[in-house]
NUKETI-520182 format. One record per residue (C-alpha): y, x negated, z. Coordinates in steps of 0.1 Angstrom, whole numbers, padded with zeros to 4 digits, always signed. Layout:
YXZ...
//
This chain:
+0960-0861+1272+0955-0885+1304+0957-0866+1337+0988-0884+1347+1005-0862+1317+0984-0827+1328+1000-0830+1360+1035-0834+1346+1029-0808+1321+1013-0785+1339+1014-0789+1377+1051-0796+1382+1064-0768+1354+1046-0741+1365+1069-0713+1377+1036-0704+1402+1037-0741+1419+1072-0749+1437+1079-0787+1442+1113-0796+1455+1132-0825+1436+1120-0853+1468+1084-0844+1456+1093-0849+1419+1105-0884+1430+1072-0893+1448+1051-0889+1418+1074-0908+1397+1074-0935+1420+1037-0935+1414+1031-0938+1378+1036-0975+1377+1005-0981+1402+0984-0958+1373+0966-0989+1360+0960-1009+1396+0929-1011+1402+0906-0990+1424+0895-1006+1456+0861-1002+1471+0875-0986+1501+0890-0958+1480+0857-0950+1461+0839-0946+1494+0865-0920+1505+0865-0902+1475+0826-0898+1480+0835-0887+1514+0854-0860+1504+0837-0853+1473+0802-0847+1494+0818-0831+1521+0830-0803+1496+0807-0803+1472+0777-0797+1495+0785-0765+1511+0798-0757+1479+0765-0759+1461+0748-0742+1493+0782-0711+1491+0774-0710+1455+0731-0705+1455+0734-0677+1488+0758-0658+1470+0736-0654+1437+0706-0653+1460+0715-0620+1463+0707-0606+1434+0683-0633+1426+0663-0618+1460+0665-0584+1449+0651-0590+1410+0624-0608+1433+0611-0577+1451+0614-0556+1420+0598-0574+1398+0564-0566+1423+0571-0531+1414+0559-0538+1379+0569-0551+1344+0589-0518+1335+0604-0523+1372+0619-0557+1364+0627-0553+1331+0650-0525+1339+0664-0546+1372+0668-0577+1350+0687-0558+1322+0706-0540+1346+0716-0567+1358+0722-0589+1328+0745-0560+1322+0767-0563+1351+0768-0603+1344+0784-0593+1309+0807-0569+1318+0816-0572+1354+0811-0600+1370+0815-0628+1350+0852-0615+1343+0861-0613+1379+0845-0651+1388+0870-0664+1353+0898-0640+1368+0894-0654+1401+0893-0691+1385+0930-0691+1376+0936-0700+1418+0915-0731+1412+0949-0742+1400+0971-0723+1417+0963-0724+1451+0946-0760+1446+0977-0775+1434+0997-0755+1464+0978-0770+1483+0984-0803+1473+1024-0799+1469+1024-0786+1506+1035-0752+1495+1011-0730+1521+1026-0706+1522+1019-0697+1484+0982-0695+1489+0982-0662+1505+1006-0653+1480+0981-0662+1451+0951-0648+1462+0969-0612+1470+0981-0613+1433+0943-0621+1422+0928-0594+1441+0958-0570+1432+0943-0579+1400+0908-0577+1402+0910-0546+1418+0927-0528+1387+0902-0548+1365+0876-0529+1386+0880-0497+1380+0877-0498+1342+0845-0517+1347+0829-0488+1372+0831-0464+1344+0820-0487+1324+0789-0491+1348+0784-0456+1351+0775-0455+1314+0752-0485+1314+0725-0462+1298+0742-0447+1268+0753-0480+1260+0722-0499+1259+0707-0473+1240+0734-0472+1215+0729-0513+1214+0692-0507+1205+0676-0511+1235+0644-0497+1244+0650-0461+1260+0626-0464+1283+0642-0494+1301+0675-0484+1291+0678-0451+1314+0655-0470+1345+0686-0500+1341+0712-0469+1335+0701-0455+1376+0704-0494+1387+0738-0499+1378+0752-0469+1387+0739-0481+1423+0753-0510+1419+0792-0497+1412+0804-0505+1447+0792-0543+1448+0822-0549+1420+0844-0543+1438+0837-0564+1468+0824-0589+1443+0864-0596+1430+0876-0598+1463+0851-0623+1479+0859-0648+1446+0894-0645+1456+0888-0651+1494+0864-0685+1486+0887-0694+1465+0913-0692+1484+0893-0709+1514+0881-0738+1487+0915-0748+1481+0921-0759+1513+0888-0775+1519+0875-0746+1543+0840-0750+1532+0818-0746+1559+0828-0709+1573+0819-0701+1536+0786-0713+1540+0778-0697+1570+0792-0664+1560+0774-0664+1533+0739-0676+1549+0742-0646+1574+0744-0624+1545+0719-0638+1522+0697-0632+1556+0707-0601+1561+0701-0594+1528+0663-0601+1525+0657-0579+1554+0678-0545+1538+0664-0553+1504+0625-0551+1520+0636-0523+1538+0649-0505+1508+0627-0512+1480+0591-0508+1496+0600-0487+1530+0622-0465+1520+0607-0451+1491+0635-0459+1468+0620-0486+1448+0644-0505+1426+0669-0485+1431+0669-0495+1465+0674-0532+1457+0704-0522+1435+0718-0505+1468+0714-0539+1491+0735-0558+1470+0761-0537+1474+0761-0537+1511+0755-0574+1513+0785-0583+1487+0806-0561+1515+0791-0571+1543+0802-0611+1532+0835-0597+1521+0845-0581+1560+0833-0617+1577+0854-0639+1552+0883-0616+1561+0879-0618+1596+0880-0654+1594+0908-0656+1574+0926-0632+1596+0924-0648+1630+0915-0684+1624+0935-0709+1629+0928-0725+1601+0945-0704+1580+0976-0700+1600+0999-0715+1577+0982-0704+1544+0980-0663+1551+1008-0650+1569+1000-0613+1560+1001-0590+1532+1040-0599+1511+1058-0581+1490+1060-0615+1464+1024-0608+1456+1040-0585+1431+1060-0608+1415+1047-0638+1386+1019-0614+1375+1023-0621+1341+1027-0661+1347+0992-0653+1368+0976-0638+1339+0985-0665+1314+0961-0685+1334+0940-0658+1347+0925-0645+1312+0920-0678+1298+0901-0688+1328+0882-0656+1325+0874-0661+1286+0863-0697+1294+0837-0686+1319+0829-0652+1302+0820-0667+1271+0794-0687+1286+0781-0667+1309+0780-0635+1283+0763-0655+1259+0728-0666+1283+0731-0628+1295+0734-0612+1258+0699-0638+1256+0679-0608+1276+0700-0580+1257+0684-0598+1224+0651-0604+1238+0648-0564+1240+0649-0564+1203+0617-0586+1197+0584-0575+1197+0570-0564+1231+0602-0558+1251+0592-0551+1286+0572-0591+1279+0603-0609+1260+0630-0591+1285+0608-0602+1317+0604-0636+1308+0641-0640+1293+0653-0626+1326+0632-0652+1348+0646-0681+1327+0682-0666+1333+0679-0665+1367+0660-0695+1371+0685-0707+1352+0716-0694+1371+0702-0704+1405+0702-0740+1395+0735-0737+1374+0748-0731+1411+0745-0767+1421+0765-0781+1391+0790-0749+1398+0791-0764+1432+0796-0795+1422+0827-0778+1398+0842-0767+1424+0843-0793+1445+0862-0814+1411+0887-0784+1408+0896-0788+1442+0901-0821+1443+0915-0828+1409+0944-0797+1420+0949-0808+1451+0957-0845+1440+0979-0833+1406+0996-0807+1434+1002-0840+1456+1015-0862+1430+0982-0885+1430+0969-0888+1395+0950-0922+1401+0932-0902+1428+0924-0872+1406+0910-0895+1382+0885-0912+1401+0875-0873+1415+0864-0872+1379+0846-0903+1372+0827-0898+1404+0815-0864+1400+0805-0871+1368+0782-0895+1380+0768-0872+1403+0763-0841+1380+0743-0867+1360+0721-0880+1385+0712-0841+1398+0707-0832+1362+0680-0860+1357+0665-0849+1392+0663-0811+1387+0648-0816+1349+0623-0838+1366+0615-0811+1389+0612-0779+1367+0586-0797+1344+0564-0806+1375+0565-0768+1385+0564-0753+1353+0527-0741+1360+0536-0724+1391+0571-0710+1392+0564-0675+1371+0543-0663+1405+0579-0662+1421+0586-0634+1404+0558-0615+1388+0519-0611+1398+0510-0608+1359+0493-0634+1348+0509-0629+1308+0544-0637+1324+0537-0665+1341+0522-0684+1313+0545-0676+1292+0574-0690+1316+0551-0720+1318+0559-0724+1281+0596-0721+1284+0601-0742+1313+0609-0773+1294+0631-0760+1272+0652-0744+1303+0652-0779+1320+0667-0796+1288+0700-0772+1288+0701-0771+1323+0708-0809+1322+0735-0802+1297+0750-0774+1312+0756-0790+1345+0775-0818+1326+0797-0796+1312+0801-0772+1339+0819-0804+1361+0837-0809+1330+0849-0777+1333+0859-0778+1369+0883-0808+1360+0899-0790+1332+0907-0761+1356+0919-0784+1383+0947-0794+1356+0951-0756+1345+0936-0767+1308+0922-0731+1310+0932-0723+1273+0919-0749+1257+0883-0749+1278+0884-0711+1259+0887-0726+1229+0860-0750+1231+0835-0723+1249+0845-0702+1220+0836-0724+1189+0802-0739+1213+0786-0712+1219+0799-0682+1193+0801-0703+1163+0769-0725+1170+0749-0709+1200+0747-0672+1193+0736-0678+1156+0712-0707+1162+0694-0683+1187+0691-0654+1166+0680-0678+1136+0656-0692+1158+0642-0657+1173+0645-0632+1142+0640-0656+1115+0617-0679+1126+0600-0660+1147+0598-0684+1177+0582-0664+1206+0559-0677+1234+0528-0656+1228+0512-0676+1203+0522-0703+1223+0503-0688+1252+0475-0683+1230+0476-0716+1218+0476-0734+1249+0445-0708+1257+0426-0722+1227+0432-0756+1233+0428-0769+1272+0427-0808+1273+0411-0828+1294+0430-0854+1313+0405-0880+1300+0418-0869+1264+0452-0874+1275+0449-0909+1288+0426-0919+1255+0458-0906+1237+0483-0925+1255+0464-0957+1252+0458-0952+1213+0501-0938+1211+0509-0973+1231+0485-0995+1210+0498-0982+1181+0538-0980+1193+0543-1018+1214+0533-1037+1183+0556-1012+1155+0587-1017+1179+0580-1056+1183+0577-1055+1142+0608-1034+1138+0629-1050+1164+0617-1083+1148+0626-1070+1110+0659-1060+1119+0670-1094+1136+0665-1108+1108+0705-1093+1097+0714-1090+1130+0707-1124+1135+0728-1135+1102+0759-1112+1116+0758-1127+1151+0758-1165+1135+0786-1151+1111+0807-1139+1137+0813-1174+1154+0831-1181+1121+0860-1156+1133+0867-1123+1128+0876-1123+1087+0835-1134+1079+0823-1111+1103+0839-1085+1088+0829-1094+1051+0794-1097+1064+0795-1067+1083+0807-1045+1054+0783-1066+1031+0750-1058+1051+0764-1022+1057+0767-1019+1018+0735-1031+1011+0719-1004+1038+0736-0980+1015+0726-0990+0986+0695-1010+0991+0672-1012+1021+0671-0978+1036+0662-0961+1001+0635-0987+1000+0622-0981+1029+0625-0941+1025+0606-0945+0993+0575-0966+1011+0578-0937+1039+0557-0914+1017+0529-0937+1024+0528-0924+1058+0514-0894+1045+0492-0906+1018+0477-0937+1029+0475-0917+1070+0455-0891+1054+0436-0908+1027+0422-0929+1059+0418-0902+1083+0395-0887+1054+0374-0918+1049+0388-0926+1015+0398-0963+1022+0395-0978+0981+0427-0952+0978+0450-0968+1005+0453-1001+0982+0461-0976+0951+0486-0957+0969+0502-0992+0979+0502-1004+0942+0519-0974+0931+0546-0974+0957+0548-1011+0949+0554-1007+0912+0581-0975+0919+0601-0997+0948+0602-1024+0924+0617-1008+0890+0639-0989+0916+0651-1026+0929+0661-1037+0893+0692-1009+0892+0699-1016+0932+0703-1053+0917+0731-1044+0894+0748-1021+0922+0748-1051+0947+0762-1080+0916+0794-1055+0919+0795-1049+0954+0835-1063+0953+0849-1044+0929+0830-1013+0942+0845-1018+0977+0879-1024+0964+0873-0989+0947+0865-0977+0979+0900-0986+0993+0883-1011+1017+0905-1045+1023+0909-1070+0999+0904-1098+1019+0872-1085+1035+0858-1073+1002+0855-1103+0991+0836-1115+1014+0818-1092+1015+0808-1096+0979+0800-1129+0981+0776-1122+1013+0760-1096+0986+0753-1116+0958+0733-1143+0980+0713-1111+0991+0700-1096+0961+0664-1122+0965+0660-1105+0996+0659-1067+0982+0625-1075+0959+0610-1087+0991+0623-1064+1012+0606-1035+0992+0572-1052+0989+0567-1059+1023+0578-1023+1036+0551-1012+1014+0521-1034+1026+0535-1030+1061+0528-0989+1055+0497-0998+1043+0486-1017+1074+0503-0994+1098+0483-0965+1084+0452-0983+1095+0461-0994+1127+0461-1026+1118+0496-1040+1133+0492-1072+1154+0490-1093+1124+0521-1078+1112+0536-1085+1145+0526-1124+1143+0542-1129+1109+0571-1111+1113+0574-1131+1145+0567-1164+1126+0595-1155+1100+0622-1146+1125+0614-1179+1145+0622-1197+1109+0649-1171+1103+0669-1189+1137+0667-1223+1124+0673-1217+1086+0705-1196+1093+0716-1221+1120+0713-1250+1094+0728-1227+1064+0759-1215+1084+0767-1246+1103+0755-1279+1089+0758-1268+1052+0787-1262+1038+0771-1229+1026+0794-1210+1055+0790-1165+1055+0769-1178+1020+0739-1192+1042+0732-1165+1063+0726-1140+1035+0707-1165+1015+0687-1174+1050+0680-1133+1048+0661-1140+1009+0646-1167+1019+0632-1149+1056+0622-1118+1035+0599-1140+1012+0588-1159+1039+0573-1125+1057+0557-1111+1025+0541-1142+1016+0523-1143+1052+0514-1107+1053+0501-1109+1014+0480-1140+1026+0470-1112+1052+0457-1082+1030+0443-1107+1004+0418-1131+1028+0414-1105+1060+0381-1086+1059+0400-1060+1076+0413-1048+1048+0379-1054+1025+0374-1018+1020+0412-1006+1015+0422-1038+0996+0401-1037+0962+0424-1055+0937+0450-1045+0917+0439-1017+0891+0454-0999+0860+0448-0965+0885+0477-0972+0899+0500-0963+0868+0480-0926+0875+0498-0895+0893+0532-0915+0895+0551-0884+0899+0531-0868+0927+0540-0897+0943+0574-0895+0937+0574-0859+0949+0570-0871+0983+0587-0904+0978+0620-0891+0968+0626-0868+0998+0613-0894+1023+0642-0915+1005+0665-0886+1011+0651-0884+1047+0662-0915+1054+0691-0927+1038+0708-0893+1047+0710-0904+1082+0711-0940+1076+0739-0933+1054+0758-0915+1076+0758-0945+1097+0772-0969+1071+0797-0945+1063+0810-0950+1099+0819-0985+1093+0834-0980+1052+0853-0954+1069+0867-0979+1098+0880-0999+1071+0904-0970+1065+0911-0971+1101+0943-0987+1116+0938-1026+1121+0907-1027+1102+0898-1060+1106+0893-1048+1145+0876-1017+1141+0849-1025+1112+0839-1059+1133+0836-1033+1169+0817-1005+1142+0794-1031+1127+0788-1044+1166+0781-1012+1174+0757-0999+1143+0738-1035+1147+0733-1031+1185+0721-0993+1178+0700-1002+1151+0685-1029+1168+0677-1004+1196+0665-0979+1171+0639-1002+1162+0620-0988+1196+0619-0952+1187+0611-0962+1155+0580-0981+1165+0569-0946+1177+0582-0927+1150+0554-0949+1130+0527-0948+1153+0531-0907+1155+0533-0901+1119+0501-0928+1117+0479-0909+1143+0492-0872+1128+0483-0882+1094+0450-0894+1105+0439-0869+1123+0448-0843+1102+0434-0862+1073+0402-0864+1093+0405-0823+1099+0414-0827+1136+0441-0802+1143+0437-0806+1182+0437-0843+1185+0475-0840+1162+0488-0811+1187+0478-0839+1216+0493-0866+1200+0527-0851+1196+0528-0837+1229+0522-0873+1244+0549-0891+1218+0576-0865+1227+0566-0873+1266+0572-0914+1260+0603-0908+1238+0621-0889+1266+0613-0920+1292+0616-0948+1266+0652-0929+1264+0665-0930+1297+0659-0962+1300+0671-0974+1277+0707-0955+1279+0706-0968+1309+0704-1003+1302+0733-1002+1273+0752-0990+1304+0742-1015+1326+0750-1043+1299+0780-1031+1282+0806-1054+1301+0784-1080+1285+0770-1072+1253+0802-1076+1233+0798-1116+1238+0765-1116+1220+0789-1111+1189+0822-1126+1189+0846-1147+1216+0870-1125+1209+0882-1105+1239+0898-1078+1223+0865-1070+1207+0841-1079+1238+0863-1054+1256+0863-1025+1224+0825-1029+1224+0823-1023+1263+0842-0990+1263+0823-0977+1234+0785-0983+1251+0784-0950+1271+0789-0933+1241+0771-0954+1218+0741-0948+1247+0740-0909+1247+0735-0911+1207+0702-0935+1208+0688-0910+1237+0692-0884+1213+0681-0902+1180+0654-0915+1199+0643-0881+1202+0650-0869+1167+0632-0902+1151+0601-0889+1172+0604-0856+1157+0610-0871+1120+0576-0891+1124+0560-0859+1130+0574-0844+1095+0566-0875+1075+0527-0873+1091+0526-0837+1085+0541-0843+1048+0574-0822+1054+0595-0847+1044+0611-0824+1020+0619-0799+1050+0638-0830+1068+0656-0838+1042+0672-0803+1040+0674-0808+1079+0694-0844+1075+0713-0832+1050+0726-0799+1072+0733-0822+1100+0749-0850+1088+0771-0843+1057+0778-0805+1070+0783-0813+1109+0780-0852+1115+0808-0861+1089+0832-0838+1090+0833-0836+1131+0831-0876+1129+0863-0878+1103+0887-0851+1121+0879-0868+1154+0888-0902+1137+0916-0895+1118+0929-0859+1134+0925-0865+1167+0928-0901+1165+0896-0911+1189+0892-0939+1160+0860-0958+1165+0850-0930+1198+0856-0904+1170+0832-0915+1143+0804-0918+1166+0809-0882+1188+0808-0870+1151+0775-0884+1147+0763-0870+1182+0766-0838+1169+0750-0845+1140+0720-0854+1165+0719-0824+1184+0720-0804+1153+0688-0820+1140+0670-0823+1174+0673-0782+1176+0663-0778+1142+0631-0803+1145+0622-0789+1179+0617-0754+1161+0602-0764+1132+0575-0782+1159+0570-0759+1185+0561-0736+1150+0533-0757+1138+0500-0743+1130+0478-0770+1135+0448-0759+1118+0470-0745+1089+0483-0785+1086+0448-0801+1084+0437-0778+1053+0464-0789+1039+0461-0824+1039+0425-0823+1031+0438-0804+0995+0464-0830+0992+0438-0862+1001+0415-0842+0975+0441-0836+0946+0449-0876+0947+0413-0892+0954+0400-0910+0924+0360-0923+0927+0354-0956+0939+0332-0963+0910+0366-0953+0885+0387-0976+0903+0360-1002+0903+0357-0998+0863+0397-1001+0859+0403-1034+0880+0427-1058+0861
//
């Protein structure tokens, strides 16, 4: 729903927001002007008034959880018991106190915001006596619950210990709840009509104030923590009586509080409709990072997990108040324009703070990571917790980033009182994917940090090792990417040439080279995957006459395999017809087929000398020939498409011949190279030996692969079933071809770290493998952000590259963004893959890839499609899912790595599939 629509259905309707029938008139006068342009003039006022809220927002919202952020400070210098006790105190009150009054108190976003906007003042003093009416009642039921904080932890299986010290803090803490509700009413209240800055002094003074009665109390007065549960109390009041007083005889507020009314009684269930939704929307988020610390008391060591758990939370919640500042600032302004008839306005509100949120995001991730090191000593004097916060640092920083994008997102969907359906979607996020994922994460697989810490104890690198590392990760990665960038131009290439024809043989060659993904090369090149780990280790261990035996093998199995993929691609048209694609396009798209069967011989070959070279580090020469051959490639499939009368025909026969080509140079290569004189012996009859433990970790590299290269295709099949096909599967295959070709970047260090893990665990180096995935994981996060943000900065463009047609140029421009944030996050995952395949998991990521894609990817990516009609959009935020399902999954299954464990094991495997030099020797054909 556009906002233009959200303000009609909401703001105008709502028996809470009274606009007169000359006010109903201006805002129909101003739909027609919805798709004008926006002027530069306007963006620079709407960054006027964006900063001018949002930054004593941001400074309101961090004083006002300084306070208890302040007092968890001094307590936790009291001790560990100290703090844990504080910290699940006052995770308690989060989850059953204050978090329900902040959502309450978040239904007069959109009350008094749009008001405000409609004029109606006088209704804003109305609306915030209704909210703390409210919250006061709320209040009372929460107090007792307070008072019993002890018996419930300990019936929730909390330590008893901590459970009866955080039992004495929150009864000390009853009085702060209620001030709490009536100081979110009052800044709301003041928000609405952009009264910021009293805010921020009101609550500076406090927050000042604060520091000095919470010294006082916890180390003069010889009340300890209990002290520090009694300062926040007075400080929450203290900010409450100045915020009053302001409200009461400032000017400012003349015509929005005219004194206490009568009406205040009246609407309360209409109030509530949006009240409680607003509540469960920010409840459910908040409850579920507090009920973190209430789980962390289960795990081994409590008083350790809780402390730590609690630092994160509040590290966390301190900088969650910048993107909360930056929410509210949206709210306002998306309220206040929907209450004043201005939905062009309230929509560039959005896309600017969006942009912001994004830019802090990257900037505050930046920051944790350089602090990690140093930011435990904030809280606690013990050197245990501070390494251990060390550890979870950048983990924090990844789903702070997230968080703050969807915290603004959140602020815009209160602004246009979308309360209920914000529930819904906190509900399913964090209940039906969060919750479970953590306690499968903590219980099951035992992720903790104190092996971690006494990992990182046991393995202190030197910085010199760390630049060695980078050089050798670079060395290895620049070349791979050229090669794979290379590689895949080769079809890119063809389609590009193609679509100049129009948009029927794009299409046809589209689905054609999609098909053939599906059928053909991605199962080829899963099956030469498993070289990765046999030919990585074999060399690590210094058995070299075994690389060109492994090769063989995989040879002979990618070539019987290609005899059956031959058949499949002979009936590619029928088999798409089956598949309910078009006609017209299946045709064509059988024809492009059958001139590329050649290729798929080739194609399996050369992935399998290409492992063999990678393996050894030996990748410039594969560079220089698959350069050579896509030079070639340019000219043949110019000539075959254009001056022959050959047509969609040429450029898959230009593919076989470019395939052949490649494998012919890099056979020349391996054959007269003295490179490859001790891992190149000649072909031997060993090779017909241990076929099936080769196909043991063939088969699920296949699986690996084509699970997720599947998906893909499946995106552009299924945008055949799409309305105006012809449209969508020429955008789709634009899109999959650009990402691909991007792909190819990662994927150049998805090779080199599934090279160096191999060989150093091969060669029994468990430390040199640790290094080499911390430094990969360190370039695939930069190589990322780059290059999202250069699909951004190109996607006006981009869509030339591939067709003249405007209605597709303009198609492939709106689905960039998008098509951006999934390579950031396959980047990642394609790192993480590389580290399987070098480790020889590949069976564990095909259960992985499987999970993700054909249990979340598909199914989110076909109801998006086809339910929520998002079309194209649809198919690929189904696939983002499917990427942060894997990334979580492979981040675990790292971060749980024994090291030494991992190199015993590849010396048993390098030893269970060594045969004698002298054997092979013997058996040369």
């Amino acid at each position: 729903m556009d906002i233009e629509e959200e303000e009609e259905n909401v703001s105008l309707h709502s028996p809470l927001v009274h606009i007169t029938v000359e006010d109903r008139l201006k805002v129909d006068t101003l739909q027609p002007h919805k798709d004008k342009r926006i002027e530069r003039k306007e963006i620079y006022e709407e960054v006027r008034k964006q900063l001018w809220l949002a930054g004593p927002l941001v400074s309101v919202s961090l004083l006002n959880y300084c306070i208890q952020i302040i007092s968890v400070m001094f307590v936790g210098h009291l001790g560990q018991l100290a703090l844990s006790a504080a910290s699940m105190a006052t995770s308690f009150a989060s989850v059953t106190g204050f978090s329900l009054l902040v959502g309450m108190a978040s239904a007069l976003d959109t009350l008094c915001g749009q008001s405000y906007g409609a004029k109606q003042h006088s209704m804003l003093g109305i609306h915030m006596q209704r909210a703390m009416l409210i919250l006061m009642i709320f209040s009372i039921p929460l107090a007792i619950i307070w008072a019993n904080t002890r018996s419930i932890l300990i019936a929730l299986g909390q330590d008893p210990e901590i459970s009866a010290e955080a039992g004495k803090y929150s009864q000390l803490m009853i009085p702060s709840i209620f001030a709490y509700g009536l100081l979110q009413c009052l800044n709301r209240f003041l928000q609405s009509q952009n009264i910021v800055f009293p805010m921020m002094l009101s609550s500076g003074v406090t927050t000042l104030l604060h520091i000095i009665i919470c010294w006082f109390m916890v180390f003069k007065s010889g009340l300890g923590y209990r002290g520090a549960a009694i300062s926040n109390a007075v400080s929450s009041w203290i900010n409450v009586s100045i915020l009053a007083l302001y409200v009461k005889f400032s000017p400012s507020c003349f015509k929005t509080w005219t004194g206490f009314s009568k009406e205040a009684m009246h609407y309360i269930p209409s109030f509530l409709r949006l009240a409680i939704p607003s509540a469960i929307m920010v409840c459910l988020e908040m409850w579920s990072f507090e009920m973190m610390v209430l789980l962390s008391g289960l795990l081994p060591n409590p008083k350790l997990e809780t402390s730590v758990l609690s630092i994160c939370l509040n590290t966390s919640s301190t900088i969650w108040m910048i993107p909360f500042g930056l929410s509210g600032a949206v709210s306002t302004r998306v309220s206040n324009e929907l209450g004043a008839g201005n939905p062009r306005a309230a929509r560039l509100a959005v896309y600017f703070i969006f942009a912001m949120a994004t830019i802090e995001g990257i900037f505050i991730a930046a920051v944790m990571i350089l602090i990690r090191n140093i930011w435990g000593y904030a809280y606690s004097n013990e050197v245990e917790v501070v390494k251990y916060v060390a550890i979870m640092l950048p983990i924090l920083a990844a789903s702070i980033f997230l968080d703050g994008i969807q915290c603004v997102l959140s602020g815009m969907a209160r602004g246009c009182g979308r309360q209920k359906i914000g529930a819904l979607i906190n509900l399913g996020s964090y209940y039906l994917i969060g919750i479970p994922s953590s306690i499968l994460f903590a219980f099951v697989f035992h992720i903790g940090g104190k092996e971690s810490v006494k990992e990182k104890e046991n393995m202190r690198i030197e910085r010199e090792e760390v630049m060695e590392e980078v050089k050798r990760q670079l060395w290895l990665a620049l070349p791979l990417s050229s090669v794979g960038i290379l590689q895949y131009s080769l079809q890119t290439i063809s389609v590009m040439f193609v679509g100049h024809l129009g948009t029927l043989p794009l299409s046809g060659a589209s689905i054609a080279t999609s098909f053939a993904s599906v059928t053909g090369f991605t199962l080829l090149m899963g099956l030469a995957s498993a070289l990765d780990t046999f030919c990585g280790q074999s060399y690590g261990a210094g058995q070299y006459h075994m690389l060109g035996i492994h090769m063989q093998r995989s040879m002979l199995v990618v070539s019987v395999i290609s005899v059956f993929l031959a058949i499949i691609w002979a009936n590619t048209e029928p088999i798409l017809v089956a598949m309910h694609q078009d006609k017209a396009i299946s045709k064509e798209a059988g024809s492009y087929a059958l001139y590329m069967i050649p290729s798929l011989f080739a194609y399996g070959l050369l992935q399998c000398i290409l492992k063999f070279l990678q393996t050894q580090n030996i990748v410039f020469p594969m560079v220089l020939t698959s350069g050579i051959t896509t030079l070639a490639h340019i000219l043949l499939c110019w000539f075959l498409v254009f001056k022959s009368s050959l047509g969609t025909r040429g450029a898959a026969l230009s593919n076989s011949i470019s395939y052949w080509l490649n494998l012919l140079l890099i056979s020349l290569y391996v054959k007269l190279s003295p490179s490859c004189k001790q891992s190149w012996t000649g072909f031997s009859w060993m090779t017909l030996n241990n076929v099936l433990d080769f196909l043991k970790l063939a088969v699920p590299s296949a699986l690996m692969l084509c699970m997720k290269a599947w998906t893909f295709e499946l995106m552009v099949l299924l945008s055949g079933l799409l309305p105006n096909p012809a449209l969508e599967t020429s955008v789709l295959s634009i899109c999959l071809n650009t990402f691909g070709l991007a792909w190819m970047i990662p994927f150049g260090f998805t090779a080199a770290i599934s090279t160096r893990v191999s060989n150093e665990l091969g060669a029994g180096n468990p430390q040199a493998a640790s290094l080499a995935v911390r430094v990969v994981l360190s370039i695939a996060v930069i190589e990322g952000v780059l290059l999202v943000s250069t699909m951004i900065l190109l996607r006006n463009a981009w869509g030339h590259v591939y067709s003249n047609d405007k209605e597709v140029i303009k198609y492939v421009s709106t689905m960039m963004p998008t098509m951006a944030m999934s390579s950031f996050l396959d980047g990642i995952q394609s790192t993480l893959s590389g580290i399987l395949v070098g480790c020889g998991w590949q069976k564990i990521g095909a259960y992985v890839n499987l999970g993700s894609f054909y249990l979340v990817g598909v199914p989110c990516a076909v109801t998006l499609a086809f339910v929520a009609h998002m079309k194209a959009k649809g198919l690929w935020l189904g696939i983002i899912s499917a990427f942060i399902v894997q990334v979580i999954f492979y981040i675990a299954i790292t971060i749980r790595t024994i090291w030494e464990e991992e190199a015993r094991k590849a010396q048993s495997r390098v030893d269970n599939s060594t045969i004698s030099a002298t054997t092979i020797h013997r058996a040369l054909l």
